[in-house]
N, C-alpha and C positions, 0 to 999 in steps of 0.2 A: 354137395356142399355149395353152399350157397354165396357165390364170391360177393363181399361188401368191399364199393367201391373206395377207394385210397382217399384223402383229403386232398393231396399232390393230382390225381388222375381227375378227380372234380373241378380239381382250378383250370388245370389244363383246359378242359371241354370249356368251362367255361368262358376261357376266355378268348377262346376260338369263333365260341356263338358270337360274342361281344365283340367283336372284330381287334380285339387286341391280339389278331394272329403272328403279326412279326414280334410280338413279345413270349408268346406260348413258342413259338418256332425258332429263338434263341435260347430259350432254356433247355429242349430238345437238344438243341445242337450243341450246346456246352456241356448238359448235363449225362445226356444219351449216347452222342457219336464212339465214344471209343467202345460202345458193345460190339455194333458192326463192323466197326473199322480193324479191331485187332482179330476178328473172325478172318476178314477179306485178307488181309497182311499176312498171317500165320498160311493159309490157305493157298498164298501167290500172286495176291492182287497186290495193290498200293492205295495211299487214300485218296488219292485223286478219283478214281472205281469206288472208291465206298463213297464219296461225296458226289458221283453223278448215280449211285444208285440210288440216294436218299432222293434227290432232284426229279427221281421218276417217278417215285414212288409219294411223294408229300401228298400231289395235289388230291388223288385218289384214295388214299389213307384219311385224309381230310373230309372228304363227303362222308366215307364211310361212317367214319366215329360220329359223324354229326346227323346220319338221317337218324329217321324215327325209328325204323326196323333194326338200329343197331342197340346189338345185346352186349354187355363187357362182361367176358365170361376170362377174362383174362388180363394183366396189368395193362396198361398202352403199352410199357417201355418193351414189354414181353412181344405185344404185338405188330409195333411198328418193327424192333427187332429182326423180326421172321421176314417181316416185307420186305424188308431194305437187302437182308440176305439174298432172299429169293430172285428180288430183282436182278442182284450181283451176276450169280448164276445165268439167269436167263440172257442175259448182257451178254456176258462170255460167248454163249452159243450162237448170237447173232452176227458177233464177231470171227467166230469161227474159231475161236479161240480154245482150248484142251480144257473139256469141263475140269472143273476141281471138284476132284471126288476127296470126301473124308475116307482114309484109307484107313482098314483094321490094323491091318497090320502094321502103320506107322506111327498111328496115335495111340491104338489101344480101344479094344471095342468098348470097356466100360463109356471111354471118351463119344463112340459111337452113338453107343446107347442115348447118351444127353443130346445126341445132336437129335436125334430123333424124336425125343420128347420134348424137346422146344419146337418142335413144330408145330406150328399152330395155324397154320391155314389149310395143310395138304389132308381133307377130308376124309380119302381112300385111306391113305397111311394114316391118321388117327383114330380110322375102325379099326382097322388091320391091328393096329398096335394095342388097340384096348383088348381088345379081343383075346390077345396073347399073353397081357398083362392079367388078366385074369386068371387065364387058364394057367398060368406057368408058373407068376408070381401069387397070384389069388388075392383077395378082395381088399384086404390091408395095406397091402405092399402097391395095390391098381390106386389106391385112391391116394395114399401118401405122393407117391411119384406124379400123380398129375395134377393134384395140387400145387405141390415144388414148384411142377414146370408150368405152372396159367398164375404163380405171381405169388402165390401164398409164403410166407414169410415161416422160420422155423416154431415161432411164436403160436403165431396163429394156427401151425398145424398140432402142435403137440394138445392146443387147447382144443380143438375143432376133436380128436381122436383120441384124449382122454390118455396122453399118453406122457402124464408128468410135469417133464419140461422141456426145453428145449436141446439139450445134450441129448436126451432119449431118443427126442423126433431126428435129430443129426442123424444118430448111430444108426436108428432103424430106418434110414431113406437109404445110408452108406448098403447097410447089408442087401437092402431091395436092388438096388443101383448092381452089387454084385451078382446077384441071386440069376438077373438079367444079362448082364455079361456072360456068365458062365453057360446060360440057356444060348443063347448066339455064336459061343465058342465052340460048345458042341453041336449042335446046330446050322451047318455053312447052309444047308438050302434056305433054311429059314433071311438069316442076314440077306443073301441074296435079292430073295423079294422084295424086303426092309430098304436095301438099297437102292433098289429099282424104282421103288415106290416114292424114293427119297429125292432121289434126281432126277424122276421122269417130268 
């Protein structure tokens, strides 16, 4: 599936090249901050940590999306997302601070399962996982879920797989979303990896 970029994700870049970056990097920050922010909160941070993770993370997020070699195989919001996250984490550890592990047991693996599939930078863990998503959920359920999670709308997916409308495309990501939890419920080595893979 062939992602077509947003109309919002176009202005963006564009108006980054254009050097109206403190205008694209206020809509970010009004528009975007509470995805990360209530990740970090929920998890044990505060947003003073989510706004010196974004601070780490801009200026390198920024070359990136702007060289030539870069492919959008995923929303921005999806993508800076993941970055600002990840930076979080890695902060922590610098500090010496108690990583914040997403725990099964306290949020619920389905919960798990999503944090996983929004990952979108960690390479090993998005073989690992495809790999698994095949095998376990199979070809349907591999491509709906990581559509979802690189930005696709429920819209776009029902049309993209012929699958009605957009209640269908809900129920059948809901059941995938389960099919997976239930494989990692019964499955502890597996999660294991999953999680290793997750916070290494």
């Amino acid at each position: 599936m062939n992602r077509k970029v947003t109309l919002a994700d176009q202005e963006i870049l564009q108006m980054l090249k254009d050097k109206e970056r403190d205008q694209a990097w206020k809509y970010i920050f009004d528009k975007w901050r509470g995805l990360w922010t209530s990740y970090i909160v929920q998890h044990g941070g505060n947003t003073d940590q989510a706004d010196t993770a974004l601070a780490d993370v801009w200026y390198p997020f920024e070359r990136k999306v702007l060289s030539q070699n870069f492919k959008l195989e995923y929303s921005l919001k999806a993508y800076l997302n993941t970055c600002v996250r990840r930076q979080w984490i890695r902060n922590m550890k610098k500090e010496n601070m108690p990583a914040i592990e997403f725990k099964a047991e306290e949020h619920g693996l389905e919960a798990f399962a999503d944090e996983l599939l929004r990952d979108v930078l960690n390479e090993e863990l998005k073989t690992v996982l495809d790999k698994l998503l095949l095998e376990v959920l199979g070809e349907s359920c591999r491509k709906i879920l990581t559509s979802f999670y690189s930005g696709y709308s429920m819209e776009e997916i029902a049309q993209e797989y012929e699958l009605g409308n957009e209640d269908n495309a809900k129920n059948q990501k809901h059941r995938c979303s389960n099919k997976l939890r239930d494989h990692l419920k019964n499955n502890p080595q597996i999660y294991q990896i999953l999680k290793r893979l997750y916070y290494d």
